[in-house]
Each structure stands twice: as structure tokens, then as C-alpha cells.
C-alpha positions in Angstrom: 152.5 36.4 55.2 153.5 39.0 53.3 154.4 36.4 49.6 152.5 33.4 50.4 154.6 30.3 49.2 153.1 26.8 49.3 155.2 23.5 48.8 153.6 20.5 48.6 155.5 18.0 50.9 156.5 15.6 49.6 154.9 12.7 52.2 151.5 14.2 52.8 150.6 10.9 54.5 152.6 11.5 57.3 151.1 14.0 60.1 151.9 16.6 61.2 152.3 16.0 65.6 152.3 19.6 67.4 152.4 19.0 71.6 149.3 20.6 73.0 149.9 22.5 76.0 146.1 22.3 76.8 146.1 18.1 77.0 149.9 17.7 77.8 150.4 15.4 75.1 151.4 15.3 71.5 148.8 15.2 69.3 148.0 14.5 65.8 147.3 18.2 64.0 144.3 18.2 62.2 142.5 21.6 61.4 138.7 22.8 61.8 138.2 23.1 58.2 140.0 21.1 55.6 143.3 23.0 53.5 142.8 25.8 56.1 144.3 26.7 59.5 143.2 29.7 61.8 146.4 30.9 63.9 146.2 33.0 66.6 149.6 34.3 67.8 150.1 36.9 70.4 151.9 40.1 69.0 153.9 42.7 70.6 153.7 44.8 73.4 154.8 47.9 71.6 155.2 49.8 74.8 158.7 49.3 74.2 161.1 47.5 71.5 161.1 44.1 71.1 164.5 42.1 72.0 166.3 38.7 71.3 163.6 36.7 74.0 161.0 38.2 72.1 161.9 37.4 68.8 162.4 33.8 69.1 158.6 33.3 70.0 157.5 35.3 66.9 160.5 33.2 64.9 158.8 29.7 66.2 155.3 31.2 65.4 156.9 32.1 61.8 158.2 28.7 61.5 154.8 27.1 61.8 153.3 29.0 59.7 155.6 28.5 56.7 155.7 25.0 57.8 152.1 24.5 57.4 151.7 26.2 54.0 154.8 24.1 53.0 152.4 21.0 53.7 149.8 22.5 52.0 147.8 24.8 54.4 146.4 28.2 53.8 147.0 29.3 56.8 145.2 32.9 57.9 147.4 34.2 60.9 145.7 37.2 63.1 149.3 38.7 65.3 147.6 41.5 67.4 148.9 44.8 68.6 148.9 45.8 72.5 148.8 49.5 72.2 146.4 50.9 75.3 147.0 48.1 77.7 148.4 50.0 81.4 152.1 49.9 80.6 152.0 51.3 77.1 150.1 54.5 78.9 152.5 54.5 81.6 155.8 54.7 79.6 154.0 57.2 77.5 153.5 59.6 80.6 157.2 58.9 81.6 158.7 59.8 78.2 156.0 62.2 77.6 154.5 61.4 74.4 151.2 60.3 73.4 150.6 56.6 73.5 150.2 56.5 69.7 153.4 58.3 69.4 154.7 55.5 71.5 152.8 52.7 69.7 153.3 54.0 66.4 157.1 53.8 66.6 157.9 51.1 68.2 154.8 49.5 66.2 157.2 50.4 63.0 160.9 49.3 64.7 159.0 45.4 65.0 157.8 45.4 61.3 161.5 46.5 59.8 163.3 44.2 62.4 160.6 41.5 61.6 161.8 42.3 57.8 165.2 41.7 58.3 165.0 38.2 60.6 162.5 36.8 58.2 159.6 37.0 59.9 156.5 37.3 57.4 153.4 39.1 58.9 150.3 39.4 57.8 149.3 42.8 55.8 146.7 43.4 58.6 147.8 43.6 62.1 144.8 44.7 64.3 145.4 47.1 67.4 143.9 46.8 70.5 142.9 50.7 70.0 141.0 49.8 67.0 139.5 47.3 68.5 137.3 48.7 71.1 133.9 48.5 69.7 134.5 44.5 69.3 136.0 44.4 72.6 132.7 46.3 74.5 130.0 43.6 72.7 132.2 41.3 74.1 131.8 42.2 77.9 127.9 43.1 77.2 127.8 39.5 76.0 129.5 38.0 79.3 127.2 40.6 81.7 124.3 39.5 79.9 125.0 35.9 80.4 126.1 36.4 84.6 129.7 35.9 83.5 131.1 39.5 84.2 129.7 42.2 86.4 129.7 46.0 87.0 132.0 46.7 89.8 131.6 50.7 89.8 132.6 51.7 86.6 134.9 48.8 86.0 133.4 45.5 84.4 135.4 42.4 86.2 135.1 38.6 84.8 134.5 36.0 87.7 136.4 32.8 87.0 134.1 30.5 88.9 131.0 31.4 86.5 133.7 29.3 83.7 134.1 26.0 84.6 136.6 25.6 82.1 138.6 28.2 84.0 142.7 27.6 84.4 143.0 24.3 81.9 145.4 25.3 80.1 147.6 25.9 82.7 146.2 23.2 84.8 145.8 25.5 87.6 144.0 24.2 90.9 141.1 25.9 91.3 140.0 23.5 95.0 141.7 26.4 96.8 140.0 29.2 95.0 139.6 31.8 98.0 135.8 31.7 99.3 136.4 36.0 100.0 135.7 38.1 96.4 139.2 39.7 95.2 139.6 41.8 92.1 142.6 42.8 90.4 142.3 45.7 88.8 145.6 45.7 86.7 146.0 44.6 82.9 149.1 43.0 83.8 150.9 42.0 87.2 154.9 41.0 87.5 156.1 37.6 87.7 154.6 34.2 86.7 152.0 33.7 89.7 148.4 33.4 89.9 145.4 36.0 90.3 143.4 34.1 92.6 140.3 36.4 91.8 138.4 37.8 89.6 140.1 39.7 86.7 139.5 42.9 84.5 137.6 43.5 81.4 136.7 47.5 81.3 138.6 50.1 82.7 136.1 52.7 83.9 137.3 56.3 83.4 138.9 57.9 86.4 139.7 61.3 86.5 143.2 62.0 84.3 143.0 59.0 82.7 145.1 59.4 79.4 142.8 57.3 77.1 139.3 56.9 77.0 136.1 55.8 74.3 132.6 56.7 75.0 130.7 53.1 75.0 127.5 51.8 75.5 129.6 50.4 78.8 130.4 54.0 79.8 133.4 55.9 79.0 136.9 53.9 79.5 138.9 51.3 77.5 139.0 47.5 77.4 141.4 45.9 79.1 144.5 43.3 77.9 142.6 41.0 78.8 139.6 41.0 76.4 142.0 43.1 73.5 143.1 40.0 72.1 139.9 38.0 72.0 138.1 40.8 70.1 141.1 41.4 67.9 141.0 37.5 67.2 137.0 37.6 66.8 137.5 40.6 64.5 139.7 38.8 62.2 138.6 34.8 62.4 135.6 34.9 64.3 135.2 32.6 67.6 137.1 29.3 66.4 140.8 29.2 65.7 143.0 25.9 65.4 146.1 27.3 66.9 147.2 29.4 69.5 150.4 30.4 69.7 152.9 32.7 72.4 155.5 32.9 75.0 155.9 30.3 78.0 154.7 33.4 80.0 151.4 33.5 78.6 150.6 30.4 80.4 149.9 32.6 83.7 146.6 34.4 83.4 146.9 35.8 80.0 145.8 32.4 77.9 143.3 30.8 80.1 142.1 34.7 80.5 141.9 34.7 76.6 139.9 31.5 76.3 137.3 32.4 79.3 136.2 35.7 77.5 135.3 33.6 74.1 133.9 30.1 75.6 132.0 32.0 78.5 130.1 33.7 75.7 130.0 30.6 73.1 130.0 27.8 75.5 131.9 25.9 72.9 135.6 25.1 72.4 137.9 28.3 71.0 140.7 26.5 70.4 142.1 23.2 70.7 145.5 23.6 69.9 147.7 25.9 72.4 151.7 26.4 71.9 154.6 28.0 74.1 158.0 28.4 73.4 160.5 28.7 76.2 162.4 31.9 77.2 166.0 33.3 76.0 168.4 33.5 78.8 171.7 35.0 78.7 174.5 33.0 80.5 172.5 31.8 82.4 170.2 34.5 83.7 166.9 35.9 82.5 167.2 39.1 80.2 166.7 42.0 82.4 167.3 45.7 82.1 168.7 45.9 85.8 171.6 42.9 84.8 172.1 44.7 82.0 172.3 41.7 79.5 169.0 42.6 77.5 170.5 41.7 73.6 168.7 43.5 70.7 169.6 43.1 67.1 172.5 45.8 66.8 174.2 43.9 69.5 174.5 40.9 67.3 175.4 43.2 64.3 178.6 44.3 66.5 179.7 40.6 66.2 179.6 40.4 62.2 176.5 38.5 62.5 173.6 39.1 59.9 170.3 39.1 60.5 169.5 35.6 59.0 171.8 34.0 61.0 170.7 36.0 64.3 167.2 33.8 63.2 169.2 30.9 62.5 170.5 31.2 66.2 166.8 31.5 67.5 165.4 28.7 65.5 167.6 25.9 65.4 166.6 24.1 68.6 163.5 23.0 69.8 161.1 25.8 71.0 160.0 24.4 74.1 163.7 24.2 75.1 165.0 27.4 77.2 167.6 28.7 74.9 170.6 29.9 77.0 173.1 32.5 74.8 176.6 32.0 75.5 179.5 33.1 73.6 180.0 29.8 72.7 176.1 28.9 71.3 176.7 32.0 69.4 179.8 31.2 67.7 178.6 27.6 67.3 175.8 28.1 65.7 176.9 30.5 63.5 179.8 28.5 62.2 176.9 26.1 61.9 174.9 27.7 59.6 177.9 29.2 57.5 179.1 25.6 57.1 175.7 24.3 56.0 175.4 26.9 53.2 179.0 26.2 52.4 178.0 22.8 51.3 175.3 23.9 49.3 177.2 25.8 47.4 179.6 23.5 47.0 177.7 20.8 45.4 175.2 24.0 43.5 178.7 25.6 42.5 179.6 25.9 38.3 177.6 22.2 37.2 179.5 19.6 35.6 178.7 18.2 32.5 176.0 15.6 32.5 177.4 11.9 33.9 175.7 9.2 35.5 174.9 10.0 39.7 176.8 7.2 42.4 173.4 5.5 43.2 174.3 6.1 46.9 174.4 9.8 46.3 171.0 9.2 44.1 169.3 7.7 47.3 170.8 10.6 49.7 169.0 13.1 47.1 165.6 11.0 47.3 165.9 11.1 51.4 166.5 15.0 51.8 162.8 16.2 51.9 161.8 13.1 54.2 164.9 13.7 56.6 163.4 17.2 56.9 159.6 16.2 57.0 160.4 14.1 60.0 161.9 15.8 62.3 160.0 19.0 61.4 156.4 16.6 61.9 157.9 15.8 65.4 156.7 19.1 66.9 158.8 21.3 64.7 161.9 20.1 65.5 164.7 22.6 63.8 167.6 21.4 65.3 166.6 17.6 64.3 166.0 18.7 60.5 169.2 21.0 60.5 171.7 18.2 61.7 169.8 15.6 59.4 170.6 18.1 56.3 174.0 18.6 57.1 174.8 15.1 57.5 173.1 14.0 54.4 174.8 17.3 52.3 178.0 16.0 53.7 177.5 12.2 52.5 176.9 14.1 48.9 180.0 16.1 49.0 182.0 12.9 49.4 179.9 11.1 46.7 180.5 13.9 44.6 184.5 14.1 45.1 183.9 17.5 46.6 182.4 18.7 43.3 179.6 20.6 42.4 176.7 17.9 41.2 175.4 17.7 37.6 173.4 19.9 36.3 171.0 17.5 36.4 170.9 16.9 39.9 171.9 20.1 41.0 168.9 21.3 39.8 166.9 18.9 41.8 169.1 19.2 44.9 167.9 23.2 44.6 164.2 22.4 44.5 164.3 20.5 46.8 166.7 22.9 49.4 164.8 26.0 48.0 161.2 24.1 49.3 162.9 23.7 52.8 164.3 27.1 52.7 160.6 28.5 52.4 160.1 27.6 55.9 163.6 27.9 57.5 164.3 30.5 55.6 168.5 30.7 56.2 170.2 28.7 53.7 169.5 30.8 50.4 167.8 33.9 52.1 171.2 35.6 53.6 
């Protein structure tokens, strides 16, 4: 992130339990190398703007990583560029720029959106077009070791050279089709299954908009070695966490961890993520329906950015997250009330007088109500309605005014430490 800021939590002896996609279970976090986590989260695909759906899985990516420097963790986070995969060259044709004209600007709309919902990112954000040389040792790795092959001028991985292949998914691989298929594409509609062997290099044909000259022959990589050579690039060939969308589950994670562990033999990652998709009333966003929502949209409504994030994050992230008028409005009001108590009991101090030992013990409990639910696989929503309740209980403790100075000070550390990783109360 951008200004690192690390809080020490407060029960360190209490772990931190993330549910692993890859083992179906919750599981106990524990990183590679001690004090350090490597997090791998997928970034945009900047041939067009991001929108509400997309923001929420870069909001619960943000989350963790504040969360993890708040217990402690230096926490190195690669979030990768898609700029040359086939859609970004596509849309570039139809609106007839150059792909880095396309990339470029929509590259710049996500940082200054990212800016204004809170979203830290890294100073370094790798692109798959400066990438390429990583990405080409790659495939001469995996043809070296009878992994990929040359299929004309295209290099293709085959699946059944991995035994690992489709875990993460936990895709059934007893019916794998005994005929060779390839698919050619970097990306294919819907959430099905490639039963066949997939694409690594994109031989040159005739027209072709982009193109490197490689020891593999002139063409580009494909999406689906771009990210492992971005990730490789930045953190080498061991991460801790892998992060993305609920969509990444078909072809494009187990795709990722093939490339790496069909070079290394050894495991890439152990941790793997996915938050659930926005829907809008019910239905999946979708240009056609016409009920794709985009920042400005919100804006129309009065609402700020931080509580557009606020909206996204408070939750769970493995929950679908239907928008309705009425989530909207309720979650607002949610948020406005919450920061209404805190300045309420943070308002002009009174002068110094002894605390109600019940509101004493309420001040004691705030970092652990947060703590817990957050350790319980980053449960927002949990932490949220824990914090209002307990801000509440002080109000009434109080006589509905603002604490001593005293204990309004601690009352802010301690709402300013949680605010580093929610980032809504004070941050408006």
C-alpha cells in the first residue's frame, strides 16, 4: 500500500482463520516466512472500466491486506495488469485506438477510483505487456520439461502432464476426453470447463495488432501465463495468498497454479480466496439489462465514496451481495449512524471524572469484539454490528455525552487502529 500502517493487535495469541478454497475448510493462517506475507491478487482487466462487482473483490483483497499489517504482517502484495490478453486487443480495434491507449486510460480511471474507495495499491503494478520476457522462460521451462508443446506457432499446456491439475476447483478430471482438444482463446464466456489443453503463446498470424520477437518466435503470451510471470517477477515462485473473484475458480486459478508447479514441482500457494459476485435486484450485472452500477451512479444518490466501500465491505465476502434500494439505503444509514456515535462520545471532552466501570470494561472489549469476528475469515459485518452495539452501550454509560478526555483519547486509538483496516469511520 501506498502509507503502510501497522497496528499491533492487541490479542496476537489468537489466529488469524482464512477459509481455503483449495482444502474446503477453514484453516489456521500461518505464512511461509515469519512477519511476512506474499499476496497475490488478480488486478484489472483494463479493457474496459471497472464497476461496483469489480470493486468489491479488490475492497475484500484491500481488507486483508490492512488486516494483516494491523496484526503485524508486512505484507508485499503484487495486483497485476491485463493489458494484451484477446479482449483488451479487440475493444481496441472496435474503438480504434491502440491497446496502450486503451490500457493506459482505463489503467488510470482504476487508480483514481481505487483512491477515492480506499483501496491502497502497491507503487508497482506490473503489466502483462511488460512482462513478456518472464512470461516466454516460463513456457521454454514447461516445453523443456514435456509439460507444454509447440502446436504450429502456438505453445499449448496439456493438463494431464499436471497431476495436480483442477484442485482448486475440484474439477473431475475421470472424464477428461481421451480425443486431444485445444482452445486457443485467452478467455471463453461463462463459468464452464475447458476440457483440453489450454494456451500459453499466441503465435503471430498475419494482422495481429501486437506482437514481441522471442526466442519462442514472434507473438505474445497468453492470460494464462501473464499472471504467473507477473507474480514470479515480483515474489518469485512461492506466495501465501491468492486472492480474486468467485469466477476465477473456472480455468483461470488452477491455469495459474499449473504454469508454476509444472515447472517447480513444489506447492505455489497454499492459501486461495474468492469473493462472491454483486448482483443487482436480483440479477447479474450486465450491459444488455442495463443495471451495470459504476461509481457516479452512487454519487447521484448523495453517497460518498467511503460509504460506496462501506456498502461493498460490510458483509461477508463469500456471501453474493445483492444491491437493492433497500441494502443501499440500509447500509448507509448504517454507517452514518456508527460514525454518529463516535462523534458523539469523541465530541468537546469533559472534564476529567471517574469512568462507570461498566463503560470501562466496554472500552477494554472494543479491539477484541473486532479481532474476533475479523479472525473468523474477515468477517466485516460481524465486527461492524459488534462495534455499534458496544458504542451504543457507551453512549448510555456516558448520559449521551462525549467521554473524558481521558478515555476519549483511548476510545480514538483504539477506533483509529480499526479504522486502518476498515477504513470508513474517520476516513470520509
Amino acid at each position: 500500500m501506498q502509507e503502510e500502517t501497522v497496528v499491533q493487535a492487541t490479542q496476537p495469541g489468537c489466529p488469524l482463520v482464512l477459509h481455503n478454497t483449495f482444502t474446503r475448510r477453514k484453516e489456521i493462517f500461518r505464512s511461509r516466512e515469519s512477519g511476512v506475507v506474499k499476496l497475490f491478487t488478480c488486478g484489472p482487466s483494463v479493457y474496459r472500466r471497472p464497476h461496483l462487482g469489480n470493486y468489491r473483490t479488490f475492497l475484500y483483497e484491500d481488507v486483508l491486506q490492512r488486516y494483516l499489517e494491523y496484526r503485524g504482517y508486512r505484507v508485499r502484495r503484487v495486483i497485476v495488469v491485463t493489458d494484451v490478453e484477446d479482449k483488451a486487443i479487440e475493444e481496441a480495434v472496435r474503438l480504434g485506438f491502440s491497446v496502450k491507449e486503451l490500457t493506459d486510460r482505463n489503467v488510470e480511471l482504476f487508480r483514481k477510483e481505487c483512491q477515492r474507495l480506499g483501496i491502497g495499491l502497491p507503487d508497482v503494478m506490473p503489466r502483462a505487456s511488460t512482462s513478456v520476457d518472464v512470461a516466454v522462460d516460463l513456457i521454454q521451462q514447461l516445453i523443456d520439461r514435456g509439460v507444454a508443446y509447440r502446436h504450429g506457432s502456438d505453445v499449448f499446456y496439456d493438463p494431464l502432464k499436471y497431476p495436480g491439475f483442477g484442485q482448486i476447483f475440484g474439477l473431475d478430471m475421470s472424464d477428461w476426453p481421451e480425443e486431444r482438444r485445444r482452445f486457443a482463446q485467452d478467455t471463453y464466456e461463462g463459468n464452464r470447463w475447458n476440457r483440453g489443453d489450454f494456451i500459453l503463446w499466441h503465435g503471430y498470424q498475419e494482422g495481429d495488432a501486437v506482437g514481441w520477437d522471442t526466442p519462442l518466435g514472434t507473438g505474445r503470451p497468453s492470460w494464462n501465463v501473464q499472471d504467473p510471470a507477473m507474480c514470479v517477477q515480483q515474489v518469485g515462485y512461492e506466495i501465501d495468498i491468492h486472492c480474486g473473484g468467485i469466477d476465477n475458480l473456472y480455468r483461470h486459478h488452477d491455469y495459474n497454479r499449473a504454469v508454476i508447479e509444472g515447472i517447480t514441482g513444489g506447492e505455489f500457494c497454499h492459501y486461495w480466496l474468492h469473493g462472491e459476485h454483486v448482483i443487482v435486484e436480483g440479477s447479474k450485472m450486465s450491459k444488455s439489462k442495463g443495471n451495470v452500477l459504476y461509481l457516479e451512479h452512487m454519487a447521484e444518490r448523495g453517497i460518498t465514496p467511503r460509504e460506496v466501500r462501506f456498502l461493498l465491505i460490510c458483509g461477508h465476502y463469500r456471501d453474493k451481495l445483492n444491491i437493492t434500494d433497500e441494502l443501499i439505503d440500509e447500509r448507509v444509514a448504517l454507517i452514518r449512524a456508527l460514525r454518529a456515535d463516535v462523534d458523539g462520545l469523541l465530541g468537546k471532552q469533559q472534564p476529567a471524572e471517574e469512568l462507570d466501570p461498566a463503560a470501562e470494561a466496554i472500552i477494554q472489549e472494543l479491539p477484541l469484539l473486532f479481532e474476533t469476528a475479523m479472525n473468523n475469515d474477515l468477517h466485516v459485518a460481524d465486527a461492524v454490528y459488534a462495534l455499534r452495539k458496544a458504542l451504543q452501550q457507551l453512549r448510555q454509560f456516558s448520559g449521551g455525552r462525549p467521554l473524558p478526555a481521558a478515555a476519549a483519547t483511548r476510545v480514538r486509538a483504539v477506533l483509529s487502529a480499526i479504522d486502518s483496516v476498515l477504513g470508513v469511520i474517520f476516513a470520509r
